[in-house]
N, C-alpha and C positions, 0 to 999 in steps of 0.2 A: 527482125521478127523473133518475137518469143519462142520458145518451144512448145510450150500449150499455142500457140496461133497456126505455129506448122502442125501441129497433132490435127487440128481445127482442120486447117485446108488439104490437108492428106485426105481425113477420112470424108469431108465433102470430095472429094475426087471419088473416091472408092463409091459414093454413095451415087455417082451419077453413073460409074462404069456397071455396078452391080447387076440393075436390069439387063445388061444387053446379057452376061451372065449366066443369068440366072434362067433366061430364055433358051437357053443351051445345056440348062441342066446341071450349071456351074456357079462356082460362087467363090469370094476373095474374104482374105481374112488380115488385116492389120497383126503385125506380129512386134513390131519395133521400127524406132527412127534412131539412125547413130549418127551422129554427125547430118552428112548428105546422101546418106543411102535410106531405103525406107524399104523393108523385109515386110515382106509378105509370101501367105500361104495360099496358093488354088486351089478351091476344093469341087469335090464333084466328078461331076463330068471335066472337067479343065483339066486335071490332074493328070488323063491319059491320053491327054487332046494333043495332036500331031501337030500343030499350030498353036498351040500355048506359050511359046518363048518369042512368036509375033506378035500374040497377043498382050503379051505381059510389057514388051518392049515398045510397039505402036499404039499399043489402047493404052494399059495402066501408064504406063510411065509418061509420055504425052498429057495425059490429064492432068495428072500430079504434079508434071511442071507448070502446067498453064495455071494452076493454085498454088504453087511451091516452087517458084523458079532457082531455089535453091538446090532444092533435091537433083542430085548426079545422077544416081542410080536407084532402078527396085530391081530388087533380088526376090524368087521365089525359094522360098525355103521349104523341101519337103516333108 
């Protein structure tokens, strides 16, 4: 897989988690792909949400495999 086709299925991942999000006051931001990590930002409401690193672990990162079964890891970076 290309690196423009991981960019591609990354941010369709992002683009399916976004609503549930965004219904919560919150919203994600693509920050970079290195290798098999993929850095992201919470923004919002998410950012001081007590449940954000289940979130980020169970919801983003889950997604982003099932498009990018390469991706190891997401990181939020604040």
């Amino acid at each position: 897989m290309t690196n423009q086709e991981t960019l591609n299925n990354v941010e369709k991942a992002l683009n399916e988690i976004r609503p549930f999000l965004m219904s919560d006051g919150g919203n994600i931001k693509l920050l970079s792909i290195e290798d098999t990590i993929v850095k992201v930002q919470l923004e919002g409401a998410c950012t001081g949400c007590s449940v954000n690193q289940m979130t980020l672990k169970n919801g983003v990162e889950a997604t982003i495999r099932k498009y990018a079964p390469q991706i190891e890891e997401v990181i939020n970076v604040a």
